[in-house]
PDB file of N, CA, C, O and CB in Angstrom:
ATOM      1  N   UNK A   1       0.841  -1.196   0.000  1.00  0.00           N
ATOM      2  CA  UNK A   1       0.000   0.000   0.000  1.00  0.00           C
ATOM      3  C   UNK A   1       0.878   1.248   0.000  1.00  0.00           C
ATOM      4  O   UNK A   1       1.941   1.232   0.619  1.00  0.00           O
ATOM      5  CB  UNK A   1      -0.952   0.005   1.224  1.00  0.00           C
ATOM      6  N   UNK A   2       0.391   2.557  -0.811  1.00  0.00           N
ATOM      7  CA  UNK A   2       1.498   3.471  -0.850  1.00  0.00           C
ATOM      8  C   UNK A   2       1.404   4.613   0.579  1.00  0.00           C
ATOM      9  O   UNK A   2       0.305   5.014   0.961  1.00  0.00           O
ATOM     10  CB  UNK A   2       1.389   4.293  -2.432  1.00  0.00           C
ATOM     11  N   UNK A   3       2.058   4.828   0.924  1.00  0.00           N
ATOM     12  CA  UNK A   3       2.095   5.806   1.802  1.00  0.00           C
ATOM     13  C   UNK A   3       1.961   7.030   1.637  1.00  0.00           C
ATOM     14  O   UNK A   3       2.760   7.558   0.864  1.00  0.00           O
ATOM     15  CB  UNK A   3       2.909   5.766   2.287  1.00  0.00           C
ATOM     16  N   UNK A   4       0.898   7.907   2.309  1.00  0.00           N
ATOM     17  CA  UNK A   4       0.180   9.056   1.720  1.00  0.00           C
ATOM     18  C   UNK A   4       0.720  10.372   3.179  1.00  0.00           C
ATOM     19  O   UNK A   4       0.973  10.312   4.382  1.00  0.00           O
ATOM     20  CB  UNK A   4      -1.947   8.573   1.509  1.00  0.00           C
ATOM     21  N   UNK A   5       0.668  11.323   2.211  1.00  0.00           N
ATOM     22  CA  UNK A   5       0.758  12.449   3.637  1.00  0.00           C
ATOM     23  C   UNK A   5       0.180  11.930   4.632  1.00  0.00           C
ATOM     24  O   UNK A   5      -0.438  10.866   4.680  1.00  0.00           O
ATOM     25  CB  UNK A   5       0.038  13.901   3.557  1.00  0.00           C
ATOM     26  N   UNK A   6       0.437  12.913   5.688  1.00  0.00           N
ATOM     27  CA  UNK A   6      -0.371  12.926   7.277  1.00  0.00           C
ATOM     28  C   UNK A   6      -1.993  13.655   7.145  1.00  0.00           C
ATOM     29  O   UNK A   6      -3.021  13.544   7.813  1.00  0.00           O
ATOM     30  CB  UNK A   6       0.723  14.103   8.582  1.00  0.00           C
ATOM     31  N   UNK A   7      -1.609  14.441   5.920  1.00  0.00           N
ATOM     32  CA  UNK A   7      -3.026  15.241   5.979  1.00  0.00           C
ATOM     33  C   UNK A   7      -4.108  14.875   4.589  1.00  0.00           C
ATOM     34  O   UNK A   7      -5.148  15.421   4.222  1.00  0.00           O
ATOM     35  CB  UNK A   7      -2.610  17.079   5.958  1.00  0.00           C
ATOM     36  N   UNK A   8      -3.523  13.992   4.171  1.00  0.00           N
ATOM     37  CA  UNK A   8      -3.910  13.635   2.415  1.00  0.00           C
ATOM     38  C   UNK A   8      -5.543  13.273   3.086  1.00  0.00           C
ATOM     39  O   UNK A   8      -6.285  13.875   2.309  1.00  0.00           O
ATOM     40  CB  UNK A   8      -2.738  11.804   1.313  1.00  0.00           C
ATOM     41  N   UNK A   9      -6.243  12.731   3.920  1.00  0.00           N
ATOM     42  CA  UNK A   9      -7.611  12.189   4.533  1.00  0.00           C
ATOM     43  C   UNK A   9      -8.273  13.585   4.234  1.00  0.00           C
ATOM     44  O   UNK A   9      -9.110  13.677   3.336  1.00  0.00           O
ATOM     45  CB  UNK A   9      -7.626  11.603   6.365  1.00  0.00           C
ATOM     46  N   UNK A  10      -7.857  14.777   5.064  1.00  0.00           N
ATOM     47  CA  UNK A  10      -7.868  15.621   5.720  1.00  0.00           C
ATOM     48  C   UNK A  10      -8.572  16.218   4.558  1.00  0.00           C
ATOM     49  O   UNK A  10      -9.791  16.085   4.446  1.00  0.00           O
ATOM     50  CB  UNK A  10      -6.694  16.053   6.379  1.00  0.00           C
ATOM     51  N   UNK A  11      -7.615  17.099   3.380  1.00  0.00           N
ATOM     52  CA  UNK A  11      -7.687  17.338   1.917  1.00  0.00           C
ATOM     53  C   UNK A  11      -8.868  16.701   1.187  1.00  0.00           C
ATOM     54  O   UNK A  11      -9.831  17.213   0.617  1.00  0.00           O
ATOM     55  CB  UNK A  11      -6.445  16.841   1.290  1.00  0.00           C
ATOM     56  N   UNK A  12      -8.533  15.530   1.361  1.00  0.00           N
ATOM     57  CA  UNK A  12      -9.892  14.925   0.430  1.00  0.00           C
ATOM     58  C   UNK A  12     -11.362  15.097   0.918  1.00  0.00           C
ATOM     59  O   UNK A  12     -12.266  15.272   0.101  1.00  0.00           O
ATOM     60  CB  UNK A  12      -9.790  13.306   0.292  1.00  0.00           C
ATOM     61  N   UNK A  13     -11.542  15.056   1.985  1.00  0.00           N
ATOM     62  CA  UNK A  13     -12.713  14.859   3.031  1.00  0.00           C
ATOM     63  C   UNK A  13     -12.863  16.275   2.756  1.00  0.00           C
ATOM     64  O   UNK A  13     -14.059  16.502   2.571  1.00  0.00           O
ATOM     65  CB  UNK A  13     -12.466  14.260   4.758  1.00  0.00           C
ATOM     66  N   UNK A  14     -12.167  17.315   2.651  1.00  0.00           N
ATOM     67  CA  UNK A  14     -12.264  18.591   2.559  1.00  0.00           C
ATOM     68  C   UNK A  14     -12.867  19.070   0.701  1.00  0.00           C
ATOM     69  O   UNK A  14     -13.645  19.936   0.300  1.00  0.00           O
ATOM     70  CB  UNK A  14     -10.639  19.129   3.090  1.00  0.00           C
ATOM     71  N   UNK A  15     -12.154  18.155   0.082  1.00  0.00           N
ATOM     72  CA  UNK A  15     -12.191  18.334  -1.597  1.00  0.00           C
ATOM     73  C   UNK A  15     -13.721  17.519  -1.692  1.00  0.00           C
ATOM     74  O   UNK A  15     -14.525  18.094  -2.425  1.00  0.00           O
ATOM     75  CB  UNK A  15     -10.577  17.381  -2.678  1.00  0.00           C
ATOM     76  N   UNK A  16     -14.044  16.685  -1.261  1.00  0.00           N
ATOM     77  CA  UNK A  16     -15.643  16.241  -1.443  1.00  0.00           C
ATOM     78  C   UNK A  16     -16.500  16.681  -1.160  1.00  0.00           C
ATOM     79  O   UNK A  16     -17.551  16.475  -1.767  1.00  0.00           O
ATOM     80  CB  UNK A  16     -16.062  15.396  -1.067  1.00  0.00           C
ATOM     81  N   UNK A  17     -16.389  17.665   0.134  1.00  0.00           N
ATOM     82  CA  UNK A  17     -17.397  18.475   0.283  1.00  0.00           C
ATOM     83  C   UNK A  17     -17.672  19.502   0.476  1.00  0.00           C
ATOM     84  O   UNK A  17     -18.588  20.024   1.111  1.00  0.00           O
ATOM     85  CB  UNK A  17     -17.822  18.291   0.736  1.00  0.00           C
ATOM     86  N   UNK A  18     -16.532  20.008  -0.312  1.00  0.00           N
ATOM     87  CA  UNK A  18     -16.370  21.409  -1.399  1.00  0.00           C
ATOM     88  C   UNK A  18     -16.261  22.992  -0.095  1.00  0.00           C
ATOM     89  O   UNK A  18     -16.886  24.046   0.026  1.00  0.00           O
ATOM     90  CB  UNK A  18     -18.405  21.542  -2.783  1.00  0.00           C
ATOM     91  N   UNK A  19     -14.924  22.219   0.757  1.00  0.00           N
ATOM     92  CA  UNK A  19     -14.775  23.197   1.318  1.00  0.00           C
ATOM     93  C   UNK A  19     -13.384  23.536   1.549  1.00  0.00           C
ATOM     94  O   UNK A  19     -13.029  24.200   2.523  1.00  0.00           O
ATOM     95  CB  UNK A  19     -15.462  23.134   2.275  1.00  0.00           C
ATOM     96  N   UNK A  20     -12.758  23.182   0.848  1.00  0.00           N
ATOM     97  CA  UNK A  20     -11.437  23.670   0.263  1.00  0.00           C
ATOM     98  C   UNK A  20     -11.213  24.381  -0.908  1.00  0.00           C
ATOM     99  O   UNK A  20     -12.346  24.073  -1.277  1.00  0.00           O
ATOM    100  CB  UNK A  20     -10.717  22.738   0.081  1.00  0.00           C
ATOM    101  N   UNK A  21     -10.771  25.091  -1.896  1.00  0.00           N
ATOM    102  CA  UNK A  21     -10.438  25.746  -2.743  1.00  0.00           C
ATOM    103  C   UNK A  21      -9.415  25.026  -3.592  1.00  0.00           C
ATOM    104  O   UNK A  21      -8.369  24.528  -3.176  1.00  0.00           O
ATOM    105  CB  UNK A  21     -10.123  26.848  -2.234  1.00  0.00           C
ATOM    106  N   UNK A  22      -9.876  25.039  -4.895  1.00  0.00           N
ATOM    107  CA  UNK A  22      -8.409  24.595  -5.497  1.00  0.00           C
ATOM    108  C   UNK A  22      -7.430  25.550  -5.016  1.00  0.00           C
ATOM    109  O   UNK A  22      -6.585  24.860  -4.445  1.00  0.00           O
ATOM    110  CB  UNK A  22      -8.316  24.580  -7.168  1.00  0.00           C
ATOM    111  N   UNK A  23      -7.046  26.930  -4.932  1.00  0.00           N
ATOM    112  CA  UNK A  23      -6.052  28.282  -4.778  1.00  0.00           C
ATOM    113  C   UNK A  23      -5.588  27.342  -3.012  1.00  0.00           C
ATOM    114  O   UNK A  23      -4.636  27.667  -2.303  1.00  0.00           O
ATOM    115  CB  UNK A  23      -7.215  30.540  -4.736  1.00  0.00           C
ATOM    116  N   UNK A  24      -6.137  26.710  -2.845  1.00  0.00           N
ATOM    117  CA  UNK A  24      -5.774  26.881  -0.972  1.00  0.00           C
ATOM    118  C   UNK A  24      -5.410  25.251  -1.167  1.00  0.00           C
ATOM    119  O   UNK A  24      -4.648  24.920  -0.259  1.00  0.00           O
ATOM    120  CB  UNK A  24      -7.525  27.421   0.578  1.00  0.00           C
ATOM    121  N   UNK A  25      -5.786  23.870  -2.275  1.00  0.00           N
ATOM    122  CA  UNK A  25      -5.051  22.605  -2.489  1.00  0.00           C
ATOM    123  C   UNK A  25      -3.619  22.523  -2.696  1.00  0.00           C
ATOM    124  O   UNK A  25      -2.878  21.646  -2.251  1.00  0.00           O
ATOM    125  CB  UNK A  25      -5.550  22.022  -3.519  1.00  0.00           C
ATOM    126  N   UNK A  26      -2.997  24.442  -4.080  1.00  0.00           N
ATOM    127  CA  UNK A  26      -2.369  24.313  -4.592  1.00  0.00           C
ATOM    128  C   UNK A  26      -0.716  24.661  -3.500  1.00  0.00           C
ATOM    129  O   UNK A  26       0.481  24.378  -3.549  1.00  0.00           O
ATOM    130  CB  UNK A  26      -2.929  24.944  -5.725  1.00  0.00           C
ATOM    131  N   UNK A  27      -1.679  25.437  -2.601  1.00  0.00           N
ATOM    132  CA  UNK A  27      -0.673  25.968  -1.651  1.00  0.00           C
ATOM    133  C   UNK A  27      -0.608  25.231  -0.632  1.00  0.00           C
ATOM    134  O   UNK A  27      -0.003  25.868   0.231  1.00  0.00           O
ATOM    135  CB  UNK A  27      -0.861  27.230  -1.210  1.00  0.00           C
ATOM    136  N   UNK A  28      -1.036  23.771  -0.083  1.00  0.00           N
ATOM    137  CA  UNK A  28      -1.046  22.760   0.574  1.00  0.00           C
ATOM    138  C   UNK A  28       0.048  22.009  -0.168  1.00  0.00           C
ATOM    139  O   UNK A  28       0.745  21.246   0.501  1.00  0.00           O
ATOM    140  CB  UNK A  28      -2.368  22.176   0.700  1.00  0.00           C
ATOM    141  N   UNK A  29       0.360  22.174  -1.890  1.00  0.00           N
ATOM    142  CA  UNK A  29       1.333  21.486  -2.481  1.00  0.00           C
ATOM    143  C   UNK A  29       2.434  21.997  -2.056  1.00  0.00           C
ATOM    144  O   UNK A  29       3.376  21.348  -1.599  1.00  0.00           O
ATOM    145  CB  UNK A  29       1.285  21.438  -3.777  1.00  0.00           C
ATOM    146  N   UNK A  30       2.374  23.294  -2.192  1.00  0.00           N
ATOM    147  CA  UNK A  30       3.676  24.380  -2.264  1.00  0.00           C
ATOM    148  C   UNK A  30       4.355  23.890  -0.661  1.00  0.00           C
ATOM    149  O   UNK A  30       5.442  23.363  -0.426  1.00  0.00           O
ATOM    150  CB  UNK A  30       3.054  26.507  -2.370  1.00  0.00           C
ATOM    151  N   UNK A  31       3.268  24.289   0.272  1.00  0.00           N
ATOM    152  CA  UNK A  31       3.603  24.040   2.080  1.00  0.00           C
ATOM    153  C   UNK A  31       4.133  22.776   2.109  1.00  0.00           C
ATOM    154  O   UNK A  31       4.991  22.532   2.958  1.00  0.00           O
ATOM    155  CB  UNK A  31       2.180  24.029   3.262  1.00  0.00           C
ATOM    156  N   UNK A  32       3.663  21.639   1.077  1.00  0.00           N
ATOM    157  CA  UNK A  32       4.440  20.350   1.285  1.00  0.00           C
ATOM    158  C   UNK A  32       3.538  19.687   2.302  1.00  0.00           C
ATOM    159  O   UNK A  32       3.957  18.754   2.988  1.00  0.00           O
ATOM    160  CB  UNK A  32       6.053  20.546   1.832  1.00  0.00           C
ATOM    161  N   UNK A  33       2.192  20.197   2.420  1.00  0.00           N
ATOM    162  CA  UNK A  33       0.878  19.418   3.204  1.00  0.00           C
ATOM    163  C   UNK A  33       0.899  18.455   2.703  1.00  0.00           C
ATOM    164  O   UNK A  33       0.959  17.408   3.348  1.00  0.00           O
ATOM    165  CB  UNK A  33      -0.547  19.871   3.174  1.00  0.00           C
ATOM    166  N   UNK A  34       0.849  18.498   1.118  1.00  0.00           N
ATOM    167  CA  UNK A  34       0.507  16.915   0.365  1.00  0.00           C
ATOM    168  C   UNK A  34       1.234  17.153  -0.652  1.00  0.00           C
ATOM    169  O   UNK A  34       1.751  18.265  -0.768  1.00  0.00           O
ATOM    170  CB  UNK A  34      -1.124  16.410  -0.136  1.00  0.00           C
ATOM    171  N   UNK A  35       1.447  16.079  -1.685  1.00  0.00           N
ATOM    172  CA  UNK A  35       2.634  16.364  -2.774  1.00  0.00           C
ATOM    173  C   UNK A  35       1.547  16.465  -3.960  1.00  0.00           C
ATOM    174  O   UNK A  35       0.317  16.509  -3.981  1.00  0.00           O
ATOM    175  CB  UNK A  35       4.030  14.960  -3.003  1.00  0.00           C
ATOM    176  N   UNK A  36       2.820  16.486  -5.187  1.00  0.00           N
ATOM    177  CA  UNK A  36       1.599  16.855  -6.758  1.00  0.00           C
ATOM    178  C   UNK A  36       0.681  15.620  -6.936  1.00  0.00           C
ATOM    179  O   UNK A  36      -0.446  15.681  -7.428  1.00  0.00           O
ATOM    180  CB  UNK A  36       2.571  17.019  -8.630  1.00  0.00           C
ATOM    181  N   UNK A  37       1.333  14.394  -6.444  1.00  0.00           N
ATOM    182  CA  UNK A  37       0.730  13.545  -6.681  1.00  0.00           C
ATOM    183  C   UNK A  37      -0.651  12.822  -6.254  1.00  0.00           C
ATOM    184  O   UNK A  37      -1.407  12.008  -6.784  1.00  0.00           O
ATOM    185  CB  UNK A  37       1.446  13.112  -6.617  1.00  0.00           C
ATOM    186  N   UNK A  38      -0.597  13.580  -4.932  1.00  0.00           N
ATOM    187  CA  UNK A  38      -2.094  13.549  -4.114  1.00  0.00           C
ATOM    188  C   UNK A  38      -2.790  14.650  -4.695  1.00  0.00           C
ATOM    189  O   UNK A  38      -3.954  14.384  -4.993  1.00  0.00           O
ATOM    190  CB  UNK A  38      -2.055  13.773  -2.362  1.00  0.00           C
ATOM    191  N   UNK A  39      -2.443  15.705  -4.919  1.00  0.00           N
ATOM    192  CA  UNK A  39      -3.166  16.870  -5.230  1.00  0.00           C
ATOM    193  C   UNK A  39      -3.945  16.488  -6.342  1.00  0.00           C
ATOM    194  O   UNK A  39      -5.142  16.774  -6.322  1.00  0.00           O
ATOM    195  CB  UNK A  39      -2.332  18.066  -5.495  1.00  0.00           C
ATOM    196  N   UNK A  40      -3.245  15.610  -7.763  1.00  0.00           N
ATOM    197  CA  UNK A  40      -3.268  15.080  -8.962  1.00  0.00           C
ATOM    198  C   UNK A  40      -4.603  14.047  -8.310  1.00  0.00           C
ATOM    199  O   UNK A  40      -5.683  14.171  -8.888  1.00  0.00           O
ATOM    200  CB  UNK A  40      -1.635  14.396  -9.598  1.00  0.00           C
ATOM    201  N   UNK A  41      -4.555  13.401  -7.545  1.00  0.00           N
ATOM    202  CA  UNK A  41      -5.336  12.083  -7.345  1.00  0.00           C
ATOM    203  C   UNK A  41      -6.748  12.540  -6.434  1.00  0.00           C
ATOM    204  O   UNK A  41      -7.818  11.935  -6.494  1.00  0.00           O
ATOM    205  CB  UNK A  41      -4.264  10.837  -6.430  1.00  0.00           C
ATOM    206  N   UNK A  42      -6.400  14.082  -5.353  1.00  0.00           N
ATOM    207  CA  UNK A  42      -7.743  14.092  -4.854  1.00  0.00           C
ATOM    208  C   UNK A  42      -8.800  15.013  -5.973  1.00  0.00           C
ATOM    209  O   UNK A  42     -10.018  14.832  -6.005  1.00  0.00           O
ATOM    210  CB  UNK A  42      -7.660  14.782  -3.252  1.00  0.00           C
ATOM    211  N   UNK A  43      -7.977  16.140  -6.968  1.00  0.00           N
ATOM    212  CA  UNK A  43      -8.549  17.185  -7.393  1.00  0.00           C
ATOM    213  C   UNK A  43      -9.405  16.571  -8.700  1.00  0.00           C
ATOM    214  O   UNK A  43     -10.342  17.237  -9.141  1.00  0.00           O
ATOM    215  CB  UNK A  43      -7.462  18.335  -7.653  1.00  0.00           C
ATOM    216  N   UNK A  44      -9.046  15.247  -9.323  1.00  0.00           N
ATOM    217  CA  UNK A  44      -9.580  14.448 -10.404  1.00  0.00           C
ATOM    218  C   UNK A  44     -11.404  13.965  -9.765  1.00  0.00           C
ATOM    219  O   UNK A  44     -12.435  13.890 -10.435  1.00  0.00           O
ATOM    220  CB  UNK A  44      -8.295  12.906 -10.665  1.00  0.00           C
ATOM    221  N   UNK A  45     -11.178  13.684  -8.070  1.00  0.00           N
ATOM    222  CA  UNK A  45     -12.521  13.720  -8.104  1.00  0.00           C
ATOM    223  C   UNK A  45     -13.789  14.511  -8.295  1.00  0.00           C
ATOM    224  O   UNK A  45     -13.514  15.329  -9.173  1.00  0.00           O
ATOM    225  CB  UNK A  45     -12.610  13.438  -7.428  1.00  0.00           C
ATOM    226  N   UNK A  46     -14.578  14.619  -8.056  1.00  0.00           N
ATOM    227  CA  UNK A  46     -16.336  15.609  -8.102  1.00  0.00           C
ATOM    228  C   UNK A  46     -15.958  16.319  -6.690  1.00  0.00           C
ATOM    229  O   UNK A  46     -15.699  15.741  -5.635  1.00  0.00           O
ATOM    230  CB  UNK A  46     -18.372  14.352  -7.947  1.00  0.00           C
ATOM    231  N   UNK A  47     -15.991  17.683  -6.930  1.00  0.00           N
ATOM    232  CA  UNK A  47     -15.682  18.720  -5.641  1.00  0.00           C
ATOM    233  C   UNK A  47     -17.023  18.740  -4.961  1.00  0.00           C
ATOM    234  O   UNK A  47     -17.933  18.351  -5.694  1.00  0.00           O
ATOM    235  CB  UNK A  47     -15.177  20.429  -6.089  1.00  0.00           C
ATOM    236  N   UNK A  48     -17.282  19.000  -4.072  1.00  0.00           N
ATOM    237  CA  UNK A  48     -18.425  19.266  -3.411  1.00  0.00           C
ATOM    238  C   UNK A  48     -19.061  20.531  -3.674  1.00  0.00           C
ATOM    239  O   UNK A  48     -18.368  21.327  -4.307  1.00  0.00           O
ATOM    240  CB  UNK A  48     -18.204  19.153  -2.149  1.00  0.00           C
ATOM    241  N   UNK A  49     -20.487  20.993  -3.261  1.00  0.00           N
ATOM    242  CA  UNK A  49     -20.422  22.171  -3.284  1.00  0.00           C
ATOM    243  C   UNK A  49     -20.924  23.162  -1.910  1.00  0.00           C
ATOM    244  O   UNK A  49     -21.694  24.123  -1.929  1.00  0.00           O
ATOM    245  CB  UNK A  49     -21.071  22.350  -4.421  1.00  0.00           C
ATOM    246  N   UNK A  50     -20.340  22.675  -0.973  1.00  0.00           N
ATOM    247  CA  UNK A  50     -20.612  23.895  -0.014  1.00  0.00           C
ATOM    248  C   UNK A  50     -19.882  25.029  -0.089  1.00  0.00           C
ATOM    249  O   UNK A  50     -20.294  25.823   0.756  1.00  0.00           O
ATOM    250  CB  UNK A  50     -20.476  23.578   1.271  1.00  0.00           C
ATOM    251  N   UNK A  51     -18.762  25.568  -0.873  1.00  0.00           N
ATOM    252  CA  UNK A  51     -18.456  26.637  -1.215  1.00  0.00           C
ATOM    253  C   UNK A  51     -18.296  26.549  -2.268  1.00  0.00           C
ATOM    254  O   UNK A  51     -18.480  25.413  -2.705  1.00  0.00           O
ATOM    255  CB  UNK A  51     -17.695  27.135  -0.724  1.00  0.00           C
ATOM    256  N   UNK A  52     -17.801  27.817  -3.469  1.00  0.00           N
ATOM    257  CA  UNK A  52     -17.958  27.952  -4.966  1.00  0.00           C
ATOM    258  C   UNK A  52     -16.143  28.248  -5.491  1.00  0.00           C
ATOM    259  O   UNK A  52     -15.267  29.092  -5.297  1.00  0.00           O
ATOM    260  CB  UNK A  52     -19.247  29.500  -5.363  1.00  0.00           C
ATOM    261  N   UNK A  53     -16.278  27.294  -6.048  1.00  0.00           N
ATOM    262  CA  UNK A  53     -14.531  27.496  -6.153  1.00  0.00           C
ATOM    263  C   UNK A  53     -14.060  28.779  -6.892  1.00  0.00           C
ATOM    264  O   UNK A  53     -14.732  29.289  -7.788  1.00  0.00           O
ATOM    265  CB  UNK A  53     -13.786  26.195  -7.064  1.00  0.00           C
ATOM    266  N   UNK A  54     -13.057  29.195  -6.536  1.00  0.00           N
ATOM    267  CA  UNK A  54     -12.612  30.374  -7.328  1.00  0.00           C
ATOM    268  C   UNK A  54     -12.353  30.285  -8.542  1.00  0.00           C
ATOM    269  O   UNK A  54     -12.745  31.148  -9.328  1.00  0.00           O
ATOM    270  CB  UNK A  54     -11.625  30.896  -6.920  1.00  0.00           C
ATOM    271  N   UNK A  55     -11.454  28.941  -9.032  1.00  0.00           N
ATOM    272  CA  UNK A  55     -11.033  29.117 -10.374  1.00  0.00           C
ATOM    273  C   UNK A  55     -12.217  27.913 -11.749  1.00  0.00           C
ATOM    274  O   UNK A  55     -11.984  27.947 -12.957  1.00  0.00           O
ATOM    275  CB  UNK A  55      -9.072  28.606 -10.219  1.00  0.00           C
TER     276      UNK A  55
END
């Protein structure tokens, strides 16, 4: 099994029900919260919509 950030749960649970921002995923990459490759794997899913994404 591959080994995922500490916060990669965190992100996704956040990316499903659309209360993260892509602008605020991309800077979770940058901070090194999660790498391109989680970012790549949570942002491919259906965002939620309790907030309206910026981009």
């Amino acid at each position: 099994m591959e080994k995922r950030s500490a916060l990669y749960g965190f992100y996704e649970d956040c990316w499903r029900n659309g209360t993260v921002l892509t602008a605020e995923m991309k800077i979770a990459v940058k901070d090194k919260r999660i790498t391109q490759s989680e970012y790549d794997q949570i942002t491919v899913m259906e965002r939620g919509d309790a907030y309206p994404d910026q981009e």
